[in-house]
C-alpha positions, -999 to 999 in steps of 0.1 A, spaced: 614 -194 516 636 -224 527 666 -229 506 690 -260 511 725 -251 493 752 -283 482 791 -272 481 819 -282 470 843 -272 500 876 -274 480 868 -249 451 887 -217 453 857 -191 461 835 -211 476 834 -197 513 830 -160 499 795 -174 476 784 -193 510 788 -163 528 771 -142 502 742 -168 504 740 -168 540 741 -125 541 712 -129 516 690 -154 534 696 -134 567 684 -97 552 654 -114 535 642 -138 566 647 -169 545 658 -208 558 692 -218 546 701 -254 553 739 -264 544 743 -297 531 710 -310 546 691 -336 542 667 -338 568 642 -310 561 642 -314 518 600 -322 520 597 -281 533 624 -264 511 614 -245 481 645 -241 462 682 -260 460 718 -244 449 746 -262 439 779 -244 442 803 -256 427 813 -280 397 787 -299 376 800 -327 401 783 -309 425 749 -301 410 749 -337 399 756 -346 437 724 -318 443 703 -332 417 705 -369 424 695 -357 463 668 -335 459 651 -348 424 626 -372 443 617 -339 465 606 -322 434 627 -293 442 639 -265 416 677 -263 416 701 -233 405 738 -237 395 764 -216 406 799 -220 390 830 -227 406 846 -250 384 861 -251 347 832 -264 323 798 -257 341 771 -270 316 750 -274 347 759 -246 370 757 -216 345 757 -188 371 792 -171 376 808 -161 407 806 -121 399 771 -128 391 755 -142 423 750 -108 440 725 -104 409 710 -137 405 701 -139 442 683 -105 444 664 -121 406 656 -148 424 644 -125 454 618 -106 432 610 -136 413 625 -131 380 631 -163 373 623 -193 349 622 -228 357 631 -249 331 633 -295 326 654 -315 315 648 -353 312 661 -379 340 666 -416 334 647 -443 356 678 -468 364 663 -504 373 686 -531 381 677 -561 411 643 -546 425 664 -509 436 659 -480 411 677 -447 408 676 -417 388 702 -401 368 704 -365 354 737 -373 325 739 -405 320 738 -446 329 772 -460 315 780 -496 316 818 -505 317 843 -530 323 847 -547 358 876 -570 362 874 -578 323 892 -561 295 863 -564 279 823 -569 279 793 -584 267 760 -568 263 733 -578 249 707 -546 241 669 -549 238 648 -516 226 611 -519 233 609 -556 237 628 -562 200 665 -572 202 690 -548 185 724 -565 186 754 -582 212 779 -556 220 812 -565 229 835 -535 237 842 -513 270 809 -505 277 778 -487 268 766 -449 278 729 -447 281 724 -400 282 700 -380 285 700 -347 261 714 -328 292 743 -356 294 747 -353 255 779 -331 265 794 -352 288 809 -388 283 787 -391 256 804 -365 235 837 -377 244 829 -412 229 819 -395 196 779 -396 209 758 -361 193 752 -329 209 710 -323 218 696 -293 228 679 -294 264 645 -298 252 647 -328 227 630 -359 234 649 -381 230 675 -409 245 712 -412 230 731 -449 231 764 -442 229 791 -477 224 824 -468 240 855 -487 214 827 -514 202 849 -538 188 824 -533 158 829 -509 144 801 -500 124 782 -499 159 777 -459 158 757 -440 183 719 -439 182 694 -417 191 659 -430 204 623 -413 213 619 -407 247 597 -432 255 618 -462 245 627 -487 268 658 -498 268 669 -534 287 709 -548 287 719 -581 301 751 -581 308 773 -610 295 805 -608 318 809 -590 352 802 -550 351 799 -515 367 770 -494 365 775 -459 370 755 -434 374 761 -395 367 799 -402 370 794 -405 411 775 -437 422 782 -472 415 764 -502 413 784 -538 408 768 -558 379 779 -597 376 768 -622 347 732 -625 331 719 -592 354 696 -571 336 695 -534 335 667 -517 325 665 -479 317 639 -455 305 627 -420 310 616 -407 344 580 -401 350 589 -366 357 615 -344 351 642 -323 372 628 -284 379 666 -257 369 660 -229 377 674 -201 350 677 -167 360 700 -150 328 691 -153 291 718 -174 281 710 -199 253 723 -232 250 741 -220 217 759 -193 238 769 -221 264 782 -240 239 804 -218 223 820 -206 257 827 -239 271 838 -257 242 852 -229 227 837 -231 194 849 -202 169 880 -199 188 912 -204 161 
């Protein structure tokens, strides 16, 4: 098996999990590539140690590869990377026996000026030089309404508990189909967050000169009457999930629901 692991070198533990990895891949005869990009088409499995930062970092890498990814935890939140540090020497001898599952999740198809990307969270729109922008937001060909505001999140279910949640967008399980549009301070305010089928597709023009960003980490500059247009990806990202954690049981550790 060939196995190319993504790190975040400034987290705390993460030489003692890179040096578990590379004791396990030694005993079993497997490949380990360290931040590598050049040999993706034969690897068989990604890891991500560190942050959801990092597996986002991972993801947006290895998605076009079609390569299952694993999260291992070294940050605060980790929606993404679920496996803890005192859990790896288990995981890795799971994954060794094959008791795994692979599960996933929904990624957006970004279009803007003939490039494309792919993003795992989210698309969000915001203010360039401006205080504030213009959008104007097509669904499916019909026109829904001119924004003006700070910007516009376009998420994925898995990105429904990221900056969509902090701009009052819903929380969806994993598995829903379905697209969220979140306004961040509309200067409507009846403007509330909406959730569409997976298959819509979405097109903003932008009105004033803009950011893209994608999954918090890459950054496209948008100027007057560009058009962006996002939908869902033709396939999705492969996670690989080795514990029986469900998503209600992440959601009450990380956001601490329950806790007075």
């Amino acid at each position: 098996m060939n196995i190319v692991v993504f790190y975040n070198k400034k987290k705390k533990y993460v030489q003692e999990v890179l040096e578990k990895l590379r004791k396990w891949a030694d005993e079993k005869g497997y490949t380990l590539y360290e931040e590598e990009k050049e040999h993706l088409e034969d690897c068989d499995l990604a890891i991500a140690a560190g942050g959801d930062g990092t597996f986002l970092r991972a993801a947006s890498v290895i998605y076009t590869y079609g390569i299952p990814i694993l999260g291992i935890n070294l940050g605060a939140m980790g929606f993404l990377t679920e496996v803890r540090r005192e859990e790896v020497d288990k995981v890795l001898e799971e994954l060794s026996l094959g008791n795994y599952e692979i599960r996933e999740r929904m990624v957006l198809q970004i279009s803007h000026a003939e490039r494309v990307d792919y993003a795992l969270n989210d698309a969000v729109i915001t203010m360039g030089e401006n205080r504030m922008i213009g959008l104007e937001i097509m669904i499916d060909d019909n026109f829904v309404t001119e924004l003006w505001g700070d910007g516009l999140i376009i998420s994925t279910p898995t990105g429904s508990t990221a900056y969509s949640l902090a701009s009052g967008g819903p929380i969806l399980t994993p598995n829903t189909p379905g697209i969220i549009i979140t306004p961040i301070s509309p200067h409507t305010l009846s403007f509330r967050p909406i959730v569409l089928d997976d298959k819509s597709r979405i097109s903003i023009q932008i009105k004033d000169n803009a950011q893209l960003i994608l999954d918090g980490q890459r950054q496209r500059n948008l100027i007057t009457e560009d058009i962006v247009r996002i939908q869902g990806a033709d396939r999705p990202l492969k996670i690989v999930k080795v514990d029986q954690k469900d998503f209600f049981q992440i959601l009450r550790e990380k956001l601490h629901w329950g806790n007075r």
